[in-house]
C-alpha positions in Angstrom: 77.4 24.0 87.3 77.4 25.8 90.7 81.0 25.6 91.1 81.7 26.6 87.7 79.7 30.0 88.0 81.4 30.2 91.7 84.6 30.0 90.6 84.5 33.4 88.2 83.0 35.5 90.8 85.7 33.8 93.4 88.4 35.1 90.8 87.0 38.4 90.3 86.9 38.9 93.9 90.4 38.3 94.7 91.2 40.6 91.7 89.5 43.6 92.6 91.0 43.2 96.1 94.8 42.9 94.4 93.8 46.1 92.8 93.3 48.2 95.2 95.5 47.1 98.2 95.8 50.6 99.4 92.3 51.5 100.0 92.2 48.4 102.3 94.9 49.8 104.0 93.5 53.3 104.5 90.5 51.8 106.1 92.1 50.0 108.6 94.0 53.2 109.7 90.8 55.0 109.6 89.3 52.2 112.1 92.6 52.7 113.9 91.7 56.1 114.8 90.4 57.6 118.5 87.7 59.8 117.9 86.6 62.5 119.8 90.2 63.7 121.4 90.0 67.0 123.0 91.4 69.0 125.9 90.3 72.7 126.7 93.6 75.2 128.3 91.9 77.3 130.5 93.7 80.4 131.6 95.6 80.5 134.8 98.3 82.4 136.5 100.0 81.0 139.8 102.8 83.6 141.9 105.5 82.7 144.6 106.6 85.6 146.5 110.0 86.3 147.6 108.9 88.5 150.6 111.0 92.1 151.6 113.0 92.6 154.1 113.8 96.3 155.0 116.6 95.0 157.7 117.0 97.4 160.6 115.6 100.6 160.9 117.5 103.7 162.4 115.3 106.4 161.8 116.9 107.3 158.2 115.3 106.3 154.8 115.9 102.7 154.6 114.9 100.7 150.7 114.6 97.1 149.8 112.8 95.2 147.0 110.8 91.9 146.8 110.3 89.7 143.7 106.8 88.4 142.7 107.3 85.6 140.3 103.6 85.0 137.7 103.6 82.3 135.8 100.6 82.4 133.5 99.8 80.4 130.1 100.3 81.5 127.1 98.9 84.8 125.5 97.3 85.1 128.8 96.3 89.0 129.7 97.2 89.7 133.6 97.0 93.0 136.3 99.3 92.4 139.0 97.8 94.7 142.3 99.0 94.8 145.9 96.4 95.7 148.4 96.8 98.5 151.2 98.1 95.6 153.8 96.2 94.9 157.4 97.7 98.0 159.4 95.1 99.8 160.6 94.6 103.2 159.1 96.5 101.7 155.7 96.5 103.1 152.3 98.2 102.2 149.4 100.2 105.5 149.6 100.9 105.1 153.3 101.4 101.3 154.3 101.7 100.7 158.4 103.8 97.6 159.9 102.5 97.2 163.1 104.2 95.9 165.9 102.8 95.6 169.5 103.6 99.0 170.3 103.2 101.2 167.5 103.1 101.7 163.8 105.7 102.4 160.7 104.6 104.0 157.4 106.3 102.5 154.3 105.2 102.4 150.5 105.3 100.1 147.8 106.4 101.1 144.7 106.4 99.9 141.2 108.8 101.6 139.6 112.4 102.0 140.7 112.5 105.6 141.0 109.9 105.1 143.7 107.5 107.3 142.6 104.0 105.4 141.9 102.6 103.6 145.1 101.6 99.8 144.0 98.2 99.6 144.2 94.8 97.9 142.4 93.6 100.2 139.8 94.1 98.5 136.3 96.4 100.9 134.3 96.9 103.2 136.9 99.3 101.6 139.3 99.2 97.8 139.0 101.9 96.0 136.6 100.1 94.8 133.1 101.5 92.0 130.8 101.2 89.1 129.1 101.9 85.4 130.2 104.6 83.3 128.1 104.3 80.2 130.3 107.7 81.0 132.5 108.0 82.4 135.6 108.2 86.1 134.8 109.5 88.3 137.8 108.5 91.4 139.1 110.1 93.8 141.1 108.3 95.7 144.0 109.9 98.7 145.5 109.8 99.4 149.5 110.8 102.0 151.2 110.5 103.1 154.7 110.8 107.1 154.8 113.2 108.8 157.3 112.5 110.2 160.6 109.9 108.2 162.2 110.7 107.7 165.4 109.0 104.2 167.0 109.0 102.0 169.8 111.8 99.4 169.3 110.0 96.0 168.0 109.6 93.9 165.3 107.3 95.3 162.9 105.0 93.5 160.2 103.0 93.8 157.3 101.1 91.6 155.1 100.4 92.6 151.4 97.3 90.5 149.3 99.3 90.1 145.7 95.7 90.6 143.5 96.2 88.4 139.9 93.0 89.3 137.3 93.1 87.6 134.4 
């Protein structure tokens, strides 16, 4: 009598799983799953700097540009400054490449009409955007005003670019 009582319940069993094929299926893709699968994008910027080169100086106004390339994420917020430089006596108004025997006042601008000096106060005179992910260039504006005078030499500068984000 065993088997006889078995045999119903056996039936019913493969019935009920005939009948609802697609909630067996469901479950193995919810086993299937990975839980817990996360990453966290912090913000970031990263520059290259394509440096400039005023050429040869004659006493007589001489201009140039560089290009900063910033690449920052997304919807990132970013103030690009440039610091005073490592002359001594420098200032972001007056700039001074030095050169064994003497100094030569230049000014970074960012604007091309070369009136505000690049410096670090936010909103004042540094360059404000937002990332996109590219590599977004940004012009900087030298000039070396006329009639200084110097020792001949090779003069130098260098400029900290200042990222805040």
């Amino acid at each position: 009598m065993a088997i006889e009582h078995s045999a119903p319940w056996l039936g019913a069993a493969a019935a009920a799983i005939w009948l609802w094929p697609g909630q067996l299926n469901a479950a193995t893709s919810e086993a299937a799953r990975v839980p817990g699968v996360s990453t966290t994008v912090a913000a970031m910027c990263s520059t290259a700097v394509v440096p400039i080169i005023f050429g040869d100086y004659s006493g007589a106004v001489r201009d140039a540009t560089a290009t900063i390339l910033l690449k920052c994420t997304e919807t990132t917020l970013y103030t690009v400054g440039l610091d005073a430089g490592t002359g001594i006596g420098s200032t972001i108004d007056q700039r001074k490449m030095t050169s064994a025997r003497g100094q030569l006042i230049y000014t970074l601008f960012i604007d091309s009409a070369r009136t505000t000096a690049w410096g670090q106060t936010a909103g004042e005179n540094t360059a404000d955007g937002i990332g996109d992910g590219a590599a977004q260039p940004l012009t900087v504006y030298g000039r070396i005003p006329g009639g200084q005078y110097v020792a001949p030499g090779v003069y130098g500068d260098s400029i900290a670019v200042c990222i805040t984000y």
